[in-house]
N, C-alpha and C positions, 0 to 999 in steps of 0.2 A: 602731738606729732613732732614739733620742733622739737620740745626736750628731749625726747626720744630720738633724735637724728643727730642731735650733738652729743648725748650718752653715746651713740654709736661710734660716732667721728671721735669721741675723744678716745673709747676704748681701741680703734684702730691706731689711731695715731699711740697711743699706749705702748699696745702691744707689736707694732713694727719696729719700736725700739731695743727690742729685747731687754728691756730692765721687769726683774722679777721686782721692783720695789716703788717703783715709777707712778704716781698718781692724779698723774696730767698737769703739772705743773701750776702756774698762778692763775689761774681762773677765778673770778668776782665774779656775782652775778649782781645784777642791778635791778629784779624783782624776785618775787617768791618762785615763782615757775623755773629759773630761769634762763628763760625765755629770751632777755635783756641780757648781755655781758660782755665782759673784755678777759683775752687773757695774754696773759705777757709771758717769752720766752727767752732766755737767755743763755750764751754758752761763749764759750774763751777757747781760744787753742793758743800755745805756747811750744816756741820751735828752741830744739838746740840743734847745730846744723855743720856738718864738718863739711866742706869741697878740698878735692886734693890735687887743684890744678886753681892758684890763684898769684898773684903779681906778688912780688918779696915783700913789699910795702903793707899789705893786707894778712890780716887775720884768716887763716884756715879756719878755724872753728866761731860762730857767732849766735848769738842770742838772737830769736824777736818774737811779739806775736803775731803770731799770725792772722789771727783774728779776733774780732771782740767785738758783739754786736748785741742787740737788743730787738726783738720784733715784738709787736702787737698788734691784736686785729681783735675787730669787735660786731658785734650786732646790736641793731635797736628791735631788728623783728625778724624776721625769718626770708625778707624782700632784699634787705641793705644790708652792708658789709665795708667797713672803712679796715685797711691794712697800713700798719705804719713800720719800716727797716730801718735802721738804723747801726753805724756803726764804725771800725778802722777797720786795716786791713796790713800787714807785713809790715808794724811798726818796729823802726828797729837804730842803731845808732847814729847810720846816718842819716835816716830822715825826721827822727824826733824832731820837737821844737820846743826852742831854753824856758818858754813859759807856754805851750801847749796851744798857740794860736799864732795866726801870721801864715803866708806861703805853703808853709810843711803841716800847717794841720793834716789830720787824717780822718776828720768825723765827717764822715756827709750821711745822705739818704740815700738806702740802698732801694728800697721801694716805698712807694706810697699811691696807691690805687682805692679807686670807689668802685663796688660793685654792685648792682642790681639783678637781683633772681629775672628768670625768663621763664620761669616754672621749675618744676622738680628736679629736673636735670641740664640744666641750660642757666648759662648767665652771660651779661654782657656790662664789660669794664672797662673806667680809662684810668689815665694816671701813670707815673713812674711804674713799671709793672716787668714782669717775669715770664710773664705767659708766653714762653719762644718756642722756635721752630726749630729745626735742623734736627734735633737728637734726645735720646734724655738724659745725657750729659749736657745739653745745652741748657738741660732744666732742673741738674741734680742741687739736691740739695746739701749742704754743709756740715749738716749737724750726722750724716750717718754715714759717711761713705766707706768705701772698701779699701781701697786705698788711701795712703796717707792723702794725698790732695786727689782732685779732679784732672783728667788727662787734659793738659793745657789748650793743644788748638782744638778740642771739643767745644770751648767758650768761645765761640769762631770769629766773635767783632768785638770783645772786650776792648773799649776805648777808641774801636774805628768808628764807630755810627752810633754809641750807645755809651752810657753812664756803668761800667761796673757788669756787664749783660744787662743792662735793664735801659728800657728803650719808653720815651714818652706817646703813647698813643692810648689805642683804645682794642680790646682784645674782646672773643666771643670765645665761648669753652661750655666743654659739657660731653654728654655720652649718650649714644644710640647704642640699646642696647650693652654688649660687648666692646665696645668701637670709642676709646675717648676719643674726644679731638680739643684742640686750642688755636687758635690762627687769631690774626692781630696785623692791623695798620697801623705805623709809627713814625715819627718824624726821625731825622738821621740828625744828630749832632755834627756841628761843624768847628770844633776844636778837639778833630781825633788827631791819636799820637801820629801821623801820620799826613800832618796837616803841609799843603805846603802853598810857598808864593811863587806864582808864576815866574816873578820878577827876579827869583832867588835860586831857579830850577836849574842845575850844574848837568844832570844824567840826562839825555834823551835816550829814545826808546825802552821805556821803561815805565811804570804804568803808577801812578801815587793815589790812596785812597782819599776821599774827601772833593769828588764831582762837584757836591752843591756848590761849597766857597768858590773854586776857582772856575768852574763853566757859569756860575751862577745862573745856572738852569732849573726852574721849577720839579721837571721832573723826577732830578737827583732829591729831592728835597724829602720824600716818602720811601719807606720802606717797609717791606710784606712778608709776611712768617706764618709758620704752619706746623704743627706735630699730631700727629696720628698715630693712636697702639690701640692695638685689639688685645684684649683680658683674656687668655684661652681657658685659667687656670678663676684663681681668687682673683677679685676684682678690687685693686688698687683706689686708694681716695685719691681724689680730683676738688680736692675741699679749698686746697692750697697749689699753688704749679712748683712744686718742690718736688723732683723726683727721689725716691728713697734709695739709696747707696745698696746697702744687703742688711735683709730684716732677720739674719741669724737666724733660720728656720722657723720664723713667727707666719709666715704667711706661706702659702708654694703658690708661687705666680711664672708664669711663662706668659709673656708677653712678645708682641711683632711690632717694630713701630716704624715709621718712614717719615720725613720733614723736611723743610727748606727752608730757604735766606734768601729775598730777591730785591734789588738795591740797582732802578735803573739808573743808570749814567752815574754809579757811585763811585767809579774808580775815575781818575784823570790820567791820559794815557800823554809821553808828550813826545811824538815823531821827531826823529834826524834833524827836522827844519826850523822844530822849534815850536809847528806848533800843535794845539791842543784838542785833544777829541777825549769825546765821555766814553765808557768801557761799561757796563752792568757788572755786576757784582750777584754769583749767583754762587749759592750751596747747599749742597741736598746731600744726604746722609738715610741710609736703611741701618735699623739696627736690631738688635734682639737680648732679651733681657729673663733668666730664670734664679729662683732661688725656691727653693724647698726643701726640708725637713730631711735627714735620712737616718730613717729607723727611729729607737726610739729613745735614746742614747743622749739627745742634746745634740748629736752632729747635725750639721745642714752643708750646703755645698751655694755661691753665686757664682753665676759667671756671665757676661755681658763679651758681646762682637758687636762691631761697627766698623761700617765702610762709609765715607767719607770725602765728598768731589769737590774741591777748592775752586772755585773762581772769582778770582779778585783783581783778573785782568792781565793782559800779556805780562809774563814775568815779573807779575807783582811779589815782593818780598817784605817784610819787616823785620829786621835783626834777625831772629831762628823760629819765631815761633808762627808768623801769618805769612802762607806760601803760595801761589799759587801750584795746584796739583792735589791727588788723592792722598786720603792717610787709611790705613788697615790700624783699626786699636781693638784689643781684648784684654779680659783682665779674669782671674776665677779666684777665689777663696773658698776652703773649707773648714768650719768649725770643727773643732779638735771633741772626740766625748770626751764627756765630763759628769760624776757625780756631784761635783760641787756646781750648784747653779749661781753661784756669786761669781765666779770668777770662771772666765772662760777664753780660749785661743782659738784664732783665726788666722794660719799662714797663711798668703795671696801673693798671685806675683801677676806681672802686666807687662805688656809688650806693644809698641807703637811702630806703627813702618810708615815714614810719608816719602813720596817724590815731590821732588821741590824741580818745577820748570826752569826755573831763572838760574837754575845752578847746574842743569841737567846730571841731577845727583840725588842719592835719597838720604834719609833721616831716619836713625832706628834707636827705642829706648826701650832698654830692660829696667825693668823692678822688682822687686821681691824685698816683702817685709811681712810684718805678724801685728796680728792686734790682740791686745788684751785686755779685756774687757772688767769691768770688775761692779758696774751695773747697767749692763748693755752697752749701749751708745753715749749715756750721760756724765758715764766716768771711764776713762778708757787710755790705755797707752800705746804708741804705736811707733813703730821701729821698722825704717825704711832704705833701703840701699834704693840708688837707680842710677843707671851708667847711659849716658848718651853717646853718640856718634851723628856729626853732623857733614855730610860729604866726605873729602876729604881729610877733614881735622883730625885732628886727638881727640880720643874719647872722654868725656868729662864723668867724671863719678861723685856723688853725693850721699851721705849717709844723714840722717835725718833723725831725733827722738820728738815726739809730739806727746805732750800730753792735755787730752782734755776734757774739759766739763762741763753742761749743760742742764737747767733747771727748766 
C-alpha cells in the first residue's frame, strides 16, 4: 500500500510539472519494496535584469541568481518523514563574498521539519517548516510558478517573524474529505528587518514590527497560521506544503481557499509621548485558484484572484513592500497550442492594487511576460516586463530574462 502511494505521489508530482520526459528525479530507495527512501531535488534560476530608473553611479542592467537550492526528504516507513531545504537566494555583486563565507554568505536552511503520520490523511509536524496560513501564494512553491517570481507582499512576514517564510514551530495538515487544511503554532523571531531599540526610536506614532524584543512580553512571543482550500475539481497533493504555480493543463483543479496570520502584540506601536504599547498583527486573505486543459490541442488557461487585509498596526510601513492596508492581486496565463509537445508558450500577465494607510495612497503593478517551456517546468525561459507605481512617485519599470532548471 505504501509503494503504491508513492508510485502515486511521485506520478502526480510528475505529471503537474508538465515535462513529457520527467521521471521523478533522484530517488534511492533503501530496501527492495521501496518502502525506505530519500530523494533529492534540485533547481537553479539565473536573472539578467535591466531597471530604467536607477542612480548615474549604478549599472541599469545586472546579473544574479536568483536562486540555487537543494531539497530532500525522506522515509523510514510510511509513519516518519525527515525534510531537509537548503540553499541562496538573489546572489549577486554586491552581496557576494571574496571567498564565499564570513557576513555576506548566502547558504542557510530554508526548511528542515520532522513529520509523523496521524493516519492516512492527517499528520502532525515541528521544525523550520512551510506549512503557512494566509494564502497559497503564502505557500507557492518555486520550482512552477506563472509568473516570473511570486507576488511579493503575498510572502506577508518574509523577515518580520520568520526565516525566509518559514517559521520554527509545530504544524497539523491534512484533508477532510474535499477540504485540505494546514494550521501551525510558531515562535516569532526577534531580529526582523524591522527590528528596533526603544533607546534609538526617532518616529512617534507610528507602529514598528518586532513586540517580543522591545515589550518583552511573553505573548508577543507565539504566532498562529491557517490555510484552507476545498478541491471542487482534481484533488491536489498535500504530500509536500509547496503550492503548484500552473500545471500547463496536467491536472483541472478549481479550488476556494481562505487563511490567516495572527501575531498578538507583534507590532510595537510608539505614541507622541514616547511611549510604548503592543499592536497584534493580523492577516487574512480569501482566494481562488483554476487551471484546466482547453480542448485537446495542448492549450490550457491559469488564473488565480486574491484579496488580501494587512494589519501590522497603526500605519505600519516597511520600505514599499509591508503596508499596512488591503491588496487586490490576480494573475492568468494561457498555453499557446501546440503540435510540438517539447516546446511550449505561456503568455501571462498580473496585476497588484494595494492601499497603503500610512501614505493614505495606493500601490498598483502591472506585468506581462511569456514562458517558454522546453521540458515543462524543469527547463524553461521566462521573459518578464513589470512597471510599478507607488503613491505619488515615478513609476518604476523592470524587464527581467530568467532562465531555469530543475532535476
Amino acid at each position: 500500500m505504501l509503494l503504491f502511494s508513492l508510485v502515486i505521489f511521485t506520478l502526480q508530482f510528475t505529471y503537474s510539472q508538465g515535462s513529457p520526459d520527467y521521471e521523478g528525479g533522484i530517488k534511492v530507495k533503501l530496501n527492495e519494496d521501496g518502502s525506505k527512501y530519500f530523494r533529492i531535488i534540485s533547481w537553479g534560476q539565473f536573472w539578467a535584469q535591466y531597471q530604467d530608473d536607477v542612480p548615474d553611479d549604478v549599472s541599469s542592467t545586472d546579473f544574479s541568481i536568483r536562486r540555487a537550492r537543494i531539497l530532500s526528504y525522506s522515509q523510514i516507513n510510511k509513519d516518519f518523514l525527515i525534510l531537509t531545504h537548503f540553499g541562496l537566494n538573489s546572489l549577486n555583486a554586491d552581496n557576494q563574498s571574496p571567498v564565499g563565507t564570513g557576513d555576506r554568505s548566502q547558504l542557510f536552511f530554508h526548511d528542515f521539519w520532522l513529520q509523523y503520520s496521524l493516519g492516512e490523511k492527517h499528520a502532525v509536524g515541528g521544525g523550520l517548516h512551510y506549512w503557512n496560513g494566509i494564502s497559497r501564494l503564502n505557500n507557492q512553491s518555486t520550482l512552477n510558478l506563472l509568473t516570473l517570481d511570486n507576488n511579493r507582499q503575498s510572502w506577508a512576514t518574509i523577515g518580520l517573524s520568520d526565516q525566509f517564510a518559514r517559521h520554527i514551530g509545530v504544524y497539523f495538515k491534512g484533508s477532510f474529505g474535499k477540504l485540505q487544511y494546514r494550521v501551525s503554532v510558531n515562535e516569532s523571531g526577534t531580529n526582523t528587518l524591522d527590528n528596533l531599540d526603544i533607546t534609538d526610536a526617532l518616529n512617534f506614532g507610528q507602529s514598528f514590527y518586532n513586540g517580543r524584543e522591545v515589550l518583552g512580553s511573553k505573548d508577543a512571543g507565539k504566532n498562529f497560521a491557517g490555510y484552507f482550500d476545498y478541491n471542487f475539481l482534481d484533488q491536489e497533493s498535500n504530500f509536500l506544503p509547496y503550492k503548484v504555480g500552473t500545471y500547463l493543463g496536467g491536472k483541472k483543479v478549481f479550488n476556494v481557499g481562505a487563511g490567516f496570520f495572527y501575531h498578538p502584540d507583534g507590532s510595537t506601536f510608539i505614541n507622541n509621548d514616547g511611549t510604548v504599547e503592543g499592536q497584534d498583527v493580523a492577516i487574512f486573505a480569501v482566494d481562488a485558484f483554476y487551471d484546466a486543459p482547453l480542448g485537446e490541442n495542448g492549450s490550457a488557461i491559469t488564473a488565480y484572484a486574491t484579496y488580501q487585509n494587512n494589519d501590522y498596526g497603526e500605519d505600519f510601513t516597511l520600505g514599499t513592500t509591508y503596508e499596512t492596508g488591503a491588496m487586490i492581486y490576480g494573475h492568468v496565463g494561457y498555453v499557446i497550442p501546440s503540435e510540438n509537445k517539447e516546446i511550449r508558450f505561456q503568455p501571462y500577465t498580473s496585476f497588484n492594487n494595494r492601499t497603503i494607510d500610512a501614505i493614505d495612497d495606493n500601490a498598483n503593478t502591472f506585468g506581462i511576460g511569456v514562458n517558454a517551456f522546453f521540458s515543462g517546468h524543469h527547463s524553461k525561459l521566462t521573459l518578464e516586463y513589470l512597471n510599478t507605481t507607488y503613491g505619488d512617485n515615478d513609476s518604476q519599470s523592470t524587464v527581467t530574462l530568467q532562465a531555469m532548471i530543475y532535476l
